[in-house]
C-alpha positions in Angstrom: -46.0 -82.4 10.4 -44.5 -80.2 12.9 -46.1 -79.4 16.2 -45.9 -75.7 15.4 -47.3 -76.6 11.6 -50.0 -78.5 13.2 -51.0 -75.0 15.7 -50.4 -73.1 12.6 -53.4 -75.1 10.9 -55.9 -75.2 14.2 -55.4 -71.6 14.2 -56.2 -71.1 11.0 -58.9 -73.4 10.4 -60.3 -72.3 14.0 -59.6 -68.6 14.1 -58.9 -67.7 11.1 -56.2 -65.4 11.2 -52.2 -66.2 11.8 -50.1 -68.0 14.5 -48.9 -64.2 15.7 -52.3 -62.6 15.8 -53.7 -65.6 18.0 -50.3 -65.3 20.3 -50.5 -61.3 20.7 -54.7 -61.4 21.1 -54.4 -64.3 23.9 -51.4 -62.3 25.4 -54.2 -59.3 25.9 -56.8 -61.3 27.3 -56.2 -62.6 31.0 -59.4 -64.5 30.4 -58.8 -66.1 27.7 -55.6 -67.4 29.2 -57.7 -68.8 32.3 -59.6 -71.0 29.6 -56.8 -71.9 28.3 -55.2 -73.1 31.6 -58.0 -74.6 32.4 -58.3 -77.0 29.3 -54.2 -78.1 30.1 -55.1 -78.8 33.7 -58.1 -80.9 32.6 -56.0 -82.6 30.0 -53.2 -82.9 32.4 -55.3 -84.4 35.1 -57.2 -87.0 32.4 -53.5 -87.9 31.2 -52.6 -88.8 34.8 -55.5 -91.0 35.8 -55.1 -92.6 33.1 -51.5 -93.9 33.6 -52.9 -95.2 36.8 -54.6 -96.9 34.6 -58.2 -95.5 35.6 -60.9 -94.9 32.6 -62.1 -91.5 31.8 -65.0 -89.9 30.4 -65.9 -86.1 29.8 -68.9 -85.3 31.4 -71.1 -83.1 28.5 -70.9 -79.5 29.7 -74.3 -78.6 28.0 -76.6 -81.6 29.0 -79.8 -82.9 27.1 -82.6 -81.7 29.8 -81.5 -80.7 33.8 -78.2 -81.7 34.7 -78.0 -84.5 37.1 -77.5 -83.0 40.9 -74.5 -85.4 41.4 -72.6 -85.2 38.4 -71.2 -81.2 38.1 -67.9 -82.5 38.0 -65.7 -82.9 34.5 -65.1 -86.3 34.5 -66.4 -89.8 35.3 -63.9 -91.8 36.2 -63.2 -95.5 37.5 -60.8 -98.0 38.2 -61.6 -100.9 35.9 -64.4 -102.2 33.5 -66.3 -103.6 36.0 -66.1 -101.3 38.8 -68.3 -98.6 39.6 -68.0 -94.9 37.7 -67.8 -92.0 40.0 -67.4 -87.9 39.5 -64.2 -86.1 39.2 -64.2 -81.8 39.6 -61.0 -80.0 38.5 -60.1 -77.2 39.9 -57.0 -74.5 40.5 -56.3 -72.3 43.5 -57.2 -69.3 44.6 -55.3 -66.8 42.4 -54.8 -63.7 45.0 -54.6 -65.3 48.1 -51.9 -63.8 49.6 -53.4 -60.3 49.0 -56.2 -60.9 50.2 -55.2 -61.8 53.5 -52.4 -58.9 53.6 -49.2 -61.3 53.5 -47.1 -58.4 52.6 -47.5 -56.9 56.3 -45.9 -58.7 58.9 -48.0 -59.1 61.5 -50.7 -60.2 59.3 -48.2 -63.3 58.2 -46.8 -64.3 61.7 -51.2 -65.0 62.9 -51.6 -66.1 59.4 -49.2 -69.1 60.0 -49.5 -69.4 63.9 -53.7 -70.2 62.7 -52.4 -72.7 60.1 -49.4 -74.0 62.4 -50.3 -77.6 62.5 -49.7 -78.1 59.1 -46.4 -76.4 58.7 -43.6 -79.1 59.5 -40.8 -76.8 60.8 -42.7 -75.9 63.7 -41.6 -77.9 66.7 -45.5 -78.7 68.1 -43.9 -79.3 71.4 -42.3 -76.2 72.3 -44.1 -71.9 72.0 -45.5 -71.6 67.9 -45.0 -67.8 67.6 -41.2 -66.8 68.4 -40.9 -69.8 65.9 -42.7 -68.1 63.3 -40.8 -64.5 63.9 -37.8 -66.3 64.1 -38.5 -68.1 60.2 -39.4 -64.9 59.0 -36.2 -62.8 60.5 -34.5 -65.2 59.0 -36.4 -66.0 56.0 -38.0 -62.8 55.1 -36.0 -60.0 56.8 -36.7 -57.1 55.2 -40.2 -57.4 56.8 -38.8 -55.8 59.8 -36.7 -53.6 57.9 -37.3 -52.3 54.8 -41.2 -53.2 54.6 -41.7 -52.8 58.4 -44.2 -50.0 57.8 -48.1 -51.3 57.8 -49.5 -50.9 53.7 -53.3 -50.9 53.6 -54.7 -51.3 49.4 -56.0 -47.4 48.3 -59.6 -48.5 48.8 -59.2 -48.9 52.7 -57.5 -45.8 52.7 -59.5 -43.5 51.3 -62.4 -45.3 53.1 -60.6 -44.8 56.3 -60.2 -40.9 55.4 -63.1 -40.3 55.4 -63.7 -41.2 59.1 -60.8 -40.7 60.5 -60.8 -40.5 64.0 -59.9 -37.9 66.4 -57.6 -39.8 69.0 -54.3 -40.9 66.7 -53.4 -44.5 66.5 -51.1 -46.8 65.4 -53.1 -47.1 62.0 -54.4 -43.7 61.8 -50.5 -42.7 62.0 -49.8 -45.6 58.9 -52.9 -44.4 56.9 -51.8 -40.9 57.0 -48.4 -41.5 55.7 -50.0 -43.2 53.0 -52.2 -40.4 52.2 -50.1 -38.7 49.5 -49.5 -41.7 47.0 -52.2 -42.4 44.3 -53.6 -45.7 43.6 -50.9 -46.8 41.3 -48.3 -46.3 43.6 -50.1 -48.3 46.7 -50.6 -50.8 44.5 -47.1 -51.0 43.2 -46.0 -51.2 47.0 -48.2 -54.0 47.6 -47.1 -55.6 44.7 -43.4 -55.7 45.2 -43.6 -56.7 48.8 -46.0 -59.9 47.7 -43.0 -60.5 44.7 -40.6 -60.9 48.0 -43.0 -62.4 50.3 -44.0 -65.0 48.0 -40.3 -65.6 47.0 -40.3 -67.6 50.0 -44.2 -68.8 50.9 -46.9 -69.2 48.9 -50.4 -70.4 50.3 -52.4 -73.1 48.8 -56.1 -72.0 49.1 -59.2 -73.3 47.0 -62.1 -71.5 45.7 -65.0 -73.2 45.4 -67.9 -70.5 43.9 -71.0 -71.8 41.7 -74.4 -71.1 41.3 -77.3 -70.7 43.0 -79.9 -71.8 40.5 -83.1 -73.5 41.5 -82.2 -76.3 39.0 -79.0 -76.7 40.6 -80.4 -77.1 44.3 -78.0 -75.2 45.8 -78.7 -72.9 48.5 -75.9 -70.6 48.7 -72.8 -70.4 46.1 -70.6 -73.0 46.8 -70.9 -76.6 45.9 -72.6 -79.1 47.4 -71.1 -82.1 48.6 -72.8 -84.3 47.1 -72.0 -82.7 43.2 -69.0 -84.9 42.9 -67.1 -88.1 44.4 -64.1 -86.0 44.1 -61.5 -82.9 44.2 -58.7 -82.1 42.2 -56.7 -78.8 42.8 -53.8 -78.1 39.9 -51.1 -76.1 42.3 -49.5 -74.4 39.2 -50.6 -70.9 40.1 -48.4 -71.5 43.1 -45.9 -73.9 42.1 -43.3 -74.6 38.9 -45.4 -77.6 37.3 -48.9 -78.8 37.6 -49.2 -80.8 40.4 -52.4 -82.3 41.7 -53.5 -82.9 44.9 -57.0 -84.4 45.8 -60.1 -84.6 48.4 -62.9 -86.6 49.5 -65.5 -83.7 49.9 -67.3 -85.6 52.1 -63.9 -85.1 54.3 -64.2 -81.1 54.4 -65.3 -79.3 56.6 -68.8 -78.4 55.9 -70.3 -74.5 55.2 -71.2 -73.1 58.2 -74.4 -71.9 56.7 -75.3 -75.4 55.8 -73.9 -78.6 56.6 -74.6 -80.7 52.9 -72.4 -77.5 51.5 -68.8 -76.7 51.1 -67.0 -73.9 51.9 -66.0 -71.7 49.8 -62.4 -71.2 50.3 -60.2 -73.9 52.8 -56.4 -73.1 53.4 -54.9 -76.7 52.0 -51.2 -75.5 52.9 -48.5 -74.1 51.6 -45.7 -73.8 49.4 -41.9 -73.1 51.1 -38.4 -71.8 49.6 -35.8 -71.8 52.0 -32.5 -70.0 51.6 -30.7 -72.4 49.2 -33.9 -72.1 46.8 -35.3 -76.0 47.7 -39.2 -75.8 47.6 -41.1 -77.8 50.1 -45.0 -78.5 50.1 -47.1 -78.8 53.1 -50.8 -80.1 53.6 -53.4 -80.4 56.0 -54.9 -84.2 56.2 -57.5 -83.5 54.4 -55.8 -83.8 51.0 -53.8 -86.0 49.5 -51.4 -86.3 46.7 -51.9 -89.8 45.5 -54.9 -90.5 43.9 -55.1 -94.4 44.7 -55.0 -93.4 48.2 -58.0 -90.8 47.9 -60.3 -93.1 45.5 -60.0 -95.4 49.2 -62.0 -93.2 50.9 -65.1 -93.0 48.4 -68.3 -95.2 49.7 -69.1 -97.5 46.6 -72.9 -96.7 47.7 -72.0 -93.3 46.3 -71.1 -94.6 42.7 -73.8 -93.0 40.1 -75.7 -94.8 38.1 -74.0 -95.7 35.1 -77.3 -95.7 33.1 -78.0 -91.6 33.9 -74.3 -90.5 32.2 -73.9 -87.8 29.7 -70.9 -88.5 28.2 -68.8 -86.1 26.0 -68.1 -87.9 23.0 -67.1 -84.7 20.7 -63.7 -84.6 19.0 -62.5 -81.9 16.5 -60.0 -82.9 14.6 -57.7 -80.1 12.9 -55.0 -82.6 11.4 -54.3 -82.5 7.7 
């Protein structure tokens, strides 16, 4: 049997309907398509630990009571029959992050990188970091200064900024008003085609880390706590051309501001670089590391769980004829 006979008959034993209808109704749902990425990265990631030769278990999603406070992760994991299990999360990054920190204006990107500059390796630490960083992006990114040289706020900010506009002119009362006249479509097609050339060149790897705030979860604000799990995966596929993983110790990030046993919500891991002959180049901060054996090092074996408190995933639906 054929690996498109064999998704012809899961869809039709699952869904019901035809390989075309499933393809054109997960085509119209975005979320749909995030489960579904989800479920490869998890496989993905299981697949890999398990050439290294590491054993792996599904933690049960739906658990038979309160969930356990250190196991909201989605695997247990460890390194031999005899060593300890520990607690794997899986997670991707941050799907809009150059938007959201206004990438596609070019002031915004030159203090975006000269805040992350330690991390970036074509920086010369020794000698001034921001005519560095103009100079990449002249060079990289020149229409920046030329044909997207104008400042572009999103039509929200605008219209907010309308409505109190102040009396004295400024620099960004002068870039709002020009931007009066276009509707939201066309603000947003702007912003979009400037991030399609921006992040032709850099992309930035960011997480983020948002969950619950449930009593049973004993979390006090909605991010995880460090304790959940032994560690991090991030899948870099949003921002990169294959899923690649790259791990953390949580107990090695910074800690919430808000409170110390929590994470952060979102932590700039580093970036993704395409020079001007199209070779890609990844950059990291310490924190994170792209070999697992080398991040399972840093785990305190008093942190192993108890291998007698597991909920293990055991279901299996089987589709083949």
């Amino acid at each position: 049997m054929t690996t498109i006979e064999k998704l012809e008959n899961f869809i039709k034993d699952i869904f019901k309907t035809t390989l075309e209808i499933f393809l054109e109704a997960l085509k119209l749902s975005p979320n749909a398509q995030g489960y579904v990425s989800g479920s490869i990265t998890e496989l993905l990631l299981k697949n890999k630990l398990e050439e290294l030769t590491f054993e792996v278990k599904r933690i049960r999603e739906k658990w038979e009571g309160r969930k356990h406070p250190h196991h909201h992760g989605d695997f247990y994991f460890r390194k031999g029959p005899r060593e300890p299990w520990y607690v794997l999360e899986s997670k991707g990054v941050k799907s809009n992050s150059e938007k959201w920190h206004k990438l596609f204006n070019h002031d915004n990107l030159v203090k975006f990188l000269f805040d992350h500059f330690e991390m970036i390796s074509w920086i010369d630490k020794s000698k001034e970091i921001e005519p560095q960083i103009i100079a990449w992006i002249e060079k990289i990114l020149p229409l920046l200064r030329t044909d997207y040289k104008s400042v572009l706020y999103d039509y929200e900010e605008i219209r907010k900024y309308l409505k109190n506009k102040p009396k004295k002119e400024t620099e960004k009362s002068k870039a709002v008003s020009s931007l009066e006249k276009y509707s939201r479509d066309e603000i947003g097609k702007m912003i979009d085609d400037r991030l399609v050339y921006v992040m032709s060149k850099i992309k930035v790897l960011e997480t983020h880390f948002v969950s619950g705030t449930s009593g049973q979860s004993g979390r006090t604000q909605a991010t995880p706590r460090k304790d959940e799990f032994n560690l991090i995966s991030i899948d870099l596929f949003l921002r990169f051309n294959e899923h690649k993983f790259v791990f953390a110790n949580p107990k090695q990030l910074e800690s919430s501001g808000d409170n110390a046993d929590h994470l952060q919500q979102n932590y700039i891991m580093g970036f993704v670089f395409n020079d001007e002959k199209g070779n890609y180049s990844l950059v990291f901060s310490d924190e994170w590391y792209d070999n697992f054996e080398d991040v399972y090092e840093t785990i305190d074996p008093e942190d192993a769980i108890n291998e007698n408190e597991m909920q293990i995933d055991n279901r299996n639906l089987t589709v083949d004829k």
